[in-house]
N, C-alpha and C positions, 0 to 999 in steps of 0.2 A: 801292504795290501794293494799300492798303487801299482805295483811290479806284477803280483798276481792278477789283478782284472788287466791287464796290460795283453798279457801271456791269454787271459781266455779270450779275448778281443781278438786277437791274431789268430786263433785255433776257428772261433765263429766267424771269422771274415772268412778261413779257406775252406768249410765245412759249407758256409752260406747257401742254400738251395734259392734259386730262380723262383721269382713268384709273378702272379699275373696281373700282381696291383702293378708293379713296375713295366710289365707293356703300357696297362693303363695311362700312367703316368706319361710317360712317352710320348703317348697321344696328346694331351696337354703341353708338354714343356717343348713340342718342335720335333725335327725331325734330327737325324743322322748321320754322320760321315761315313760312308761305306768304303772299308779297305779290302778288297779281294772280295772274300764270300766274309767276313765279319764285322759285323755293327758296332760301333763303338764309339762310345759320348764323348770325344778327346777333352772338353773342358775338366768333367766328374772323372774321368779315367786318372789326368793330371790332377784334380786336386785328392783323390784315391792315393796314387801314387807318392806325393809328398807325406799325404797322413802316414801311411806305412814306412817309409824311411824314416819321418822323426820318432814314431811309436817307438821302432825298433832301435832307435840310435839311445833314445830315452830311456830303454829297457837293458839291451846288449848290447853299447855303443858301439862301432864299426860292422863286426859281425850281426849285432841285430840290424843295423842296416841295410845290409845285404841278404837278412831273411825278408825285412820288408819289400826290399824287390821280388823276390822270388815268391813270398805268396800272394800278395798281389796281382803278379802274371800269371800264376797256376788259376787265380779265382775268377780273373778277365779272359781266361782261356777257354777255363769251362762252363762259365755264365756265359759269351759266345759261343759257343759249340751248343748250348742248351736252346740258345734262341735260333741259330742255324735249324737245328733239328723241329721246330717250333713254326718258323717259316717255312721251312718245307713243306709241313703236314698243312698249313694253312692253302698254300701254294693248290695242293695235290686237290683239297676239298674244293678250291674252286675250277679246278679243269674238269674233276669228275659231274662238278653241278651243268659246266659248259657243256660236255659232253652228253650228258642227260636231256639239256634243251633241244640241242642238235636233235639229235634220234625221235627224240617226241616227235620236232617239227618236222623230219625228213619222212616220219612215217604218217606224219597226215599228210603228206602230199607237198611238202617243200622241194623246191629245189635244193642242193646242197651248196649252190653260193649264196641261195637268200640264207638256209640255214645258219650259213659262218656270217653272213653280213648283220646278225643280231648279237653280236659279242659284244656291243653299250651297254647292254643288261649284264655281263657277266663281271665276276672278279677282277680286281687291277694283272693278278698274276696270269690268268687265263687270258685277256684281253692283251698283255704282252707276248705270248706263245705266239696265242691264234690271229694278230692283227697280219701280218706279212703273209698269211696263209688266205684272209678275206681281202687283202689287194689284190693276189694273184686270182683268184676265183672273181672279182668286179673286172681285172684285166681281161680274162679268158687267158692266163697262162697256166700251169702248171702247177698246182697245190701241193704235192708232195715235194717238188723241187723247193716251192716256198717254205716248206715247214722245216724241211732238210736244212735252210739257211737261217731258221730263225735262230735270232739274238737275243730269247729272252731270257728265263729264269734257267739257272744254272741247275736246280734241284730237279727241272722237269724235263731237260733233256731227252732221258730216255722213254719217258712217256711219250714225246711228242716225236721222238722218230718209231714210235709202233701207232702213232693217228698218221705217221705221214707212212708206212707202210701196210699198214690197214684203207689208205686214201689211193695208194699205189696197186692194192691189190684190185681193189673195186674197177677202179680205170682198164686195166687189165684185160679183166677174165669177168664183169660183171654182175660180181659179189653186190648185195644188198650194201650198201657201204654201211646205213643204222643197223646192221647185225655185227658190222666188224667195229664201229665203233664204238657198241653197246658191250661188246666183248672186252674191248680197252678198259671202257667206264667200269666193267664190273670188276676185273681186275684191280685196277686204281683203290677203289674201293674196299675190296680184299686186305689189301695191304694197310691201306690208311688204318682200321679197322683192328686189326691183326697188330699192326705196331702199337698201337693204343694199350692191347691189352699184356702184349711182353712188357710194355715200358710201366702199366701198372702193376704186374708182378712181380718186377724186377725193382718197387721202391724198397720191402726189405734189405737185399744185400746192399741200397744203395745209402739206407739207415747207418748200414753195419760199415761201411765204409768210413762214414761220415764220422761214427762215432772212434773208430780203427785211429784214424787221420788227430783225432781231437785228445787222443793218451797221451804222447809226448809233453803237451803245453799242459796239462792238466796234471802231469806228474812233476813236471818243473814251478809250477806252483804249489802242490804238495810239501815236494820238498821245501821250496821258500817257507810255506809256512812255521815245518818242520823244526828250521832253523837250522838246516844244511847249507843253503846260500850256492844254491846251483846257480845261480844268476851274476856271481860273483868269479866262478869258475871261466863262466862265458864269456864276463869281459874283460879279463886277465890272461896278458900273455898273448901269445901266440894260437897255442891249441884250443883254448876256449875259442875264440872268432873262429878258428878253420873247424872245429866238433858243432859247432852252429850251424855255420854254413852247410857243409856235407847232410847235418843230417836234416835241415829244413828244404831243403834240395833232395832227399831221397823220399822224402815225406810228399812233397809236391811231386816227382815224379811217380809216386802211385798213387796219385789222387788222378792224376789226366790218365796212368795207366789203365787204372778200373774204371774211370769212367771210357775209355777208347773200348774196354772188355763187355762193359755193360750195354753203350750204341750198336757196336755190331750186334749183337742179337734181334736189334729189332728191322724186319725189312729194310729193304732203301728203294 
């Protein structure tokens, strides 16, 4: 019995969906080490990581070992990739609320450097975009050239080269700039919106996935209980550790596959 809840234990780790207590929590316990574009807790990652080697070393010694690496990275992969996706839409909600002040203020009669110079009220992610964009306009230099240069969020990029080409076109030829920027917002918008609603129609297949991904470990407990002793197979020999391996490795590679199939569908 200790074998079987072992085996469902490894299937519910790589199945695990992202939940919104664990931002919460987050907020609480400190912040983050950021590597590239993914968040990851190295202390809880490391002691994640050891749980799943001894699990597996416990269960399929060698070869279960080397599945506890490997579901483990598939579940830190895609529980990353899930809060990437998470930050972004966060990210997107507050340029679009930015964007929204702007236009208000520009159409009662702002200027458009007092307009940018109130991004203290806005978002952390929007106040990284637009702060190099509100020196250059305090400087009297070129705003679209500043937005072109900013350094902030990596998800907003191309948002913020169509407010510094919508800021470029205004400079131009005269455009109302709060009609071209209301145009971005609504855009923004669109999309935010729009992803929301493929990524809630898309939680089906993502069930079916979930449960696809969770037949193996539930069949090898099965059989343990059966009193075929699949477990015995796996830690004997040669082919058991390499039939492990391979196929907790072909199992994780279509869990990050469907889930790679399921994000593109929704906007970027």
């Amino acid at each position: 019995m200790t074998a079987v809840a072992a085996i469902l234990l490894a299937g519910a780790l790589l199945c695990a969906p992202d939940t919104p207590a664990r931002g919460r929590l987050q907020a609480v316990t400190g912040p983050v080490r950021k590597i590239g574009r993914t968040q990851v807790r190295l202390p809880g990652l490391a002691w994640l990581l050891a749980a799943g080697i001894g699990l597996g070393w416990l269960v399929a010694g060698f070869g279960g070992a080397v599945a506890g690496v490997v579901v483990v990275g598939v579940w830190g992969r895609r529980r990353s990739r899930r809060r990437s996706d998470a930050a972004a839409e966060t990210a997107g909600v507050e340029l679009a609320d930015a964007l929204t002040r702007m236009t208000d203020e520009m159409r009662a009669g702002a200027h458009p450097a007092a307009a940018l110079a109130g991004i203290g009220a806005d978002g952390p992610h929007a106040r990284a975009v637009l702060a190099p964009a509100a020196s250059a306009a305090r400087l009297g230099e070129a705003v679209p050239a500043a937005l072109a240069r900013s350094c902030g969020e990596q998800a907003l990029a191309a948002d913020v080269d169509r407010i510094a080409a919508a800021w470029a076109l205004a400079d131009r030829h005269g455009v109302p700039l709060a009609d071209l920027l209301g145009g971005v917002r609504d855009d923004l918008r669109w999309r935010i919106a729009f992803g929301r609603r493929v990524r809630a129609e898309l939680a089906g297949p993502r069930a079916t996935a979930a449960v696809l991904t969770a037949l193996p470990a539930l069949g090898l407990g099965l059989g343990q209980l059966l009193g075929a002793d699949p477990l015995v197979v796996l830690r004997t020999g040669l082919l058991g550790p390499a039939l492990l391996v391979v196929g907790i490795g072909l199992a994780g590679a279509g869990v990050l596959w469907s889930e790679q199939i399921l994000r593109s569908a929704a906007p970027r």
